[in-house]
C-alpha positions as CSV (number, residue, x, y, z in Angstrom):
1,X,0.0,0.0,0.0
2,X,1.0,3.6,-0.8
3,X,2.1,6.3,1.9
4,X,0.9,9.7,0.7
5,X,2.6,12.7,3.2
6,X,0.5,15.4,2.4
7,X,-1.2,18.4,4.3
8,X,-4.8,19.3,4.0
9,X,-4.5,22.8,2.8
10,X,-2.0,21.6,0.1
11,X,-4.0,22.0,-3.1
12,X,-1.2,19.4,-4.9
13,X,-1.9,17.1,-2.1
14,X,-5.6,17.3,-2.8
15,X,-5.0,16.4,-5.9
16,X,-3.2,13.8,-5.4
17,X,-5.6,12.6,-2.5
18,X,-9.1,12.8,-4.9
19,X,-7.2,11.0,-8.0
20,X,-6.2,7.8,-6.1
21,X,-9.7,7.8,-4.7
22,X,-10.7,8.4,-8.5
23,X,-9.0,5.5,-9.0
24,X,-9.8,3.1,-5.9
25,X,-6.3,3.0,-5.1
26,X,-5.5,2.7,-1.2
27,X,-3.0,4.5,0.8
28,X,-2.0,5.4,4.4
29,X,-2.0,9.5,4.7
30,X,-0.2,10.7,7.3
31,X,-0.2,14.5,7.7
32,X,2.7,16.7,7.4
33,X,4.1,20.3,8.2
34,X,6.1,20.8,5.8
35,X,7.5,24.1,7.2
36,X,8.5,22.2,10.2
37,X,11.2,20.2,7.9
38,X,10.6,17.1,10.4
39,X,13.7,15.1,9.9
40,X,12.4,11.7,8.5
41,X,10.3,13.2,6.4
42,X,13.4,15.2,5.0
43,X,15.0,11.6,4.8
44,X,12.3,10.9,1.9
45,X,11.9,14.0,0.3
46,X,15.4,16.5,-0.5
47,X,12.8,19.2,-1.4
48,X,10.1,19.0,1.6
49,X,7.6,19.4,-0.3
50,X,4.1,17.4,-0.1
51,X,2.5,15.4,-1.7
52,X,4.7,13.0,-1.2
53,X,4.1,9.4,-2.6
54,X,6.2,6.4,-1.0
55,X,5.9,3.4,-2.9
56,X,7.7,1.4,-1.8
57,X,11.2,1.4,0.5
58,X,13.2,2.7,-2.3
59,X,10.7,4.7,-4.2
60,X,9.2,8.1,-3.2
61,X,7.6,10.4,-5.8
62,X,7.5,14.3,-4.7
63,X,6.7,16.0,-8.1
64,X,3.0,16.4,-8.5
65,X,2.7,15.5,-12.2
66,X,5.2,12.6,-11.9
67,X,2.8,11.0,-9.2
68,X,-0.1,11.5,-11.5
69,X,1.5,10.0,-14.6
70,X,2.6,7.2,-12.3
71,X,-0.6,6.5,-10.7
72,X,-2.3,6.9,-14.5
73,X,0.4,4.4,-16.0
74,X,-0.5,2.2,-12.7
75,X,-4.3,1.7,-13.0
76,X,-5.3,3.7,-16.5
77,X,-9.0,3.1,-15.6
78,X,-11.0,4.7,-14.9
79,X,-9.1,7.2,-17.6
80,X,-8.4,10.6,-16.5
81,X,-6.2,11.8,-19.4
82,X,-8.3,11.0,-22.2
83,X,-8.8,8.6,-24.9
84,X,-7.1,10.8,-28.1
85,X,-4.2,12.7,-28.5
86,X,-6.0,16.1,-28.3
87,X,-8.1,14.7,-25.3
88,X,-5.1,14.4,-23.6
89,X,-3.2,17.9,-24.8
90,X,-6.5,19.8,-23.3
91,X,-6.8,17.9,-20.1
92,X,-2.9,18.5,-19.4
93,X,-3.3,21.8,-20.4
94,X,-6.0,22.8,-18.3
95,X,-4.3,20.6,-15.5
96,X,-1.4,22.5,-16.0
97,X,-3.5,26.0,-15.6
98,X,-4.9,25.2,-12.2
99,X,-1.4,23.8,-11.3
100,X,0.3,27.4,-11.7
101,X,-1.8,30.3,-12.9
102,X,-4.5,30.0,-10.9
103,X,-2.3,28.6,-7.6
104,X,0.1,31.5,-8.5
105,X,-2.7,34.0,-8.8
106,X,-5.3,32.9,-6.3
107,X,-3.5,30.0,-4.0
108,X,-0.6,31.6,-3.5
109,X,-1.9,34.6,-2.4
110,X,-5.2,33.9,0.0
111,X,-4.1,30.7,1.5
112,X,-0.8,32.0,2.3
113,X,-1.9,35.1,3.3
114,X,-5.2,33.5,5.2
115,X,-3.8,30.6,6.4
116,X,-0.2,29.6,6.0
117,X,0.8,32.7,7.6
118,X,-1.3,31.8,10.8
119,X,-0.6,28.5,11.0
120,X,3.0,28.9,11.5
121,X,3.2,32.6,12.9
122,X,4.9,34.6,10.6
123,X,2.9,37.8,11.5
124,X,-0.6,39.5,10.3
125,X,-2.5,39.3,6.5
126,X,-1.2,42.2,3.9
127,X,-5.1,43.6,3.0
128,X,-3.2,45.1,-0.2
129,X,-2.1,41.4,-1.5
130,X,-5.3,39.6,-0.2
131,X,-7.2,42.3,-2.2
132,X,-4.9,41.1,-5.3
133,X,-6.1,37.2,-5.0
134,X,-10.2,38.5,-4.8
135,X,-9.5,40.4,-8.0
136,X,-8.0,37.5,-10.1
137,X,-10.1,34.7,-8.2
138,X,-13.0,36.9,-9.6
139,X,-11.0,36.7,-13.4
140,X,-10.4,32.7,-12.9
141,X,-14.0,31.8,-11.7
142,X,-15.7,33.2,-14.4
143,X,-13.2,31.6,-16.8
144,X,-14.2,28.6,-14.5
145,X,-17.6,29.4,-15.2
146,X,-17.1,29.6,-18.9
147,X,-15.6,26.0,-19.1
148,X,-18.3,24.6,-16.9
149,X,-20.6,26.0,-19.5
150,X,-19.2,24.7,-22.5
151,X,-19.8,20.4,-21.4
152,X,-20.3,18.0,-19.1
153,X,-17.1,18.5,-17.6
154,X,-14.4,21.0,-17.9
155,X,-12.0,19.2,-20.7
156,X,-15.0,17.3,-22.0
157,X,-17.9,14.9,-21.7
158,X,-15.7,12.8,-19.0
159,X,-14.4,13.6,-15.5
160,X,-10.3,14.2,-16.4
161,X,-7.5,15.3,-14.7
162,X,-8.5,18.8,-15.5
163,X,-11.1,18.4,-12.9
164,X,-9.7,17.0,-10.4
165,X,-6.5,20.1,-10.2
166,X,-9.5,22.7,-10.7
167,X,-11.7,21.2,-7.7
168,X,-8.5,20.0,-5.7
169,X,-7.7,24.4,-6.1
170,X,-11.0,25.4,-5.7
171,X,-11.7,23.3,-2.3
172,X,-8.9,25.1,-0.1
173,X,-10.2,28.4,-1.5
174,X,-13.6,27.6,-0.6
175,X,-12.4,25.8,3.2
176,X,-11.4,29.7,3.3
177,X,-14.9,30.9,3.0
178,X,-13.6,33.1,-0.2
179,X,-15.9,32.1,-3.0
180,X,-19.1,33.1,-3.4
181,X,-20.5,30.5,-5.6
182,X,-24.0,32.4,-6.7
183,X,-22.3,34.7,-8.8
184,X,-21.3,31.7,-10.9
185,X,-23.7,29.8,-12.0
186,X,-22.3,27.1,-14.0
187,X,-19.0,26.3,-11.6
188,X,-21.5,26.5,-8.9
189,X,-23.3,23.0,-10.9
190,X,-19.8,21.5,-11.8
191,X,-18.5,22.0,-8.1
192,X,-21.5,20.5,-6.9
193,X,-21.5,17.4,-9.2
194,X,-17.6,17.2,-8.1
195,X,-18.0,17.5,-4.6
196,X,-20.5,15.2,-4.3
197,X,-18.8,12.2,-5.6
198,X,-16.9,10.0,-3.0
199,X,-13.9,10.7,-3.3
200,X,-14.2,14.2,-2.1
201,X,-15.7,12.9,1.3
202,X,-12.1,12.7,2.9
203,X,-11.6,16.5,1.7
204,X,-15.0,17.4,3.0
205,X,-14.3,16.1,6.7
206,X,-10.5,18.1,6.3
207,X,-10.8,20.2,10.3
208,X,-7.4,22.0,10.8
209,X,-6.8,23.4,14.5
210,X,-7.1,27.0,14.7
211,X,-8.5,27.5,11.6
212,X,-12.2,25.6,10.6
213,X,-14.1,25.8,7.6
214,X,-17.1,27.9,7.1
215,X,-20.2,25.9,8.0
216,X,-21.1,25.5,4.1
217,X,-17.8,23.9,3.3
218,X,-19.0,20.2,3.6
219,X,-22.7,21.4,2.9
220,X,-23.3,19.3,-0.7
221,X,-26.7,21.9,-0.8
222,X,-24.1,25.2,-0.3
């Protein structure tokens, strides 16, 4: 069985944590601070970073697209890339969006000025930077919105990849409070379809000391 280090506000290790359930793939999660550079977890990953995937004894994965490519080349059903070539360009292109526009934009910016900065004391929120995120989560969710508008899911007909890195993004953000979903119509449906399936139930019941969810977080009606 897998080991997946992760932390719950990690938006990678969401990812991570919602494709293996995607997948019906079982692993041991054990929590980690990354900031806290906890010696044997430094042993297995150089780069502290989570998510990190052990494997087995000799084998730990810490890059977030290697561990999906693994997993995918592991169990390639139920797909999540897509059956075509140009299936597959979208999804990884819309993966990659979520992965470092949108985290660089929006994730970046509200969870560490929100949360990460709390959690391990490094002094008070900038309102001029957390003012920055609200402006361009505004510009993403309506781009979010646009996508959700245009098929069943957001690279296509099928749940992908794509959707998986948007809602993994989208569900620290919202544990945050910082969305307001009814200006959005069509990512408020998708999110809902999303968050409703099982594997987002571990996500759902995510509690972090100090610093709880809004009481609509694990609401499926929100």
């Amino acid at each position: 069985m897998f080991t997946l280090h992760h932390h719950p506000l990690s938006p990678f290790s969401r990812k991570i944590r919602l494709l293996l359930a995607e997948k019906d793939m079982a692993f041991t999660p054990v929590i980690e601070k990354p900031w806290e550079r906890r010696a044997e977890f430094m042993a297995l990953s150089p780069t502290g970073e989570v998510p990190l995937l052990v494997i087995k004894e000799a084998l730990a994965l810490s890059d977030t697209n290697a561990i999906c490519e693994y997993i995918e080349e592991v169990k390639d059903r139920p797909n999540m890339l897509g059956d075509t070539t140009e299936e597959r360009a979208k999804v990884r292109s819309l993966s990659g969006f979520f992965d470092r526009v949108f985290y660089n934009d929006v994730g970046m910016t509200l969870l560490g000025e929100k949360a990460l900065k709390r959690l391990q004391s490094l002094g008070t929120p900038d309102a001029l930077t957390i003012r920055k995120g609200y402006t361009a989560l505004d510009e993403h969710m309506k781009y979010i919105n646009w996508l959700a508008g245009q098929n069943n899911w957001l690279a296509g007909e099928e749940l992908s990849l794509a959707d998986i890195s948007a809602a993994a993004h989208l569900s620290v953000i919202d544990y945050l409070g910082d969305i307001m979903w009814d200006k959005y119509d069509d990512a408020h449906i998708w999110y809902a379809r999303i968050k409703s399936r099982p594997s987002f139930r571990p996500l759902l019941a995510d509690h972090i000391p100090g610093l709880p969810p809004p009481p609509n977080y694990a609401n499926l009606d929100f």
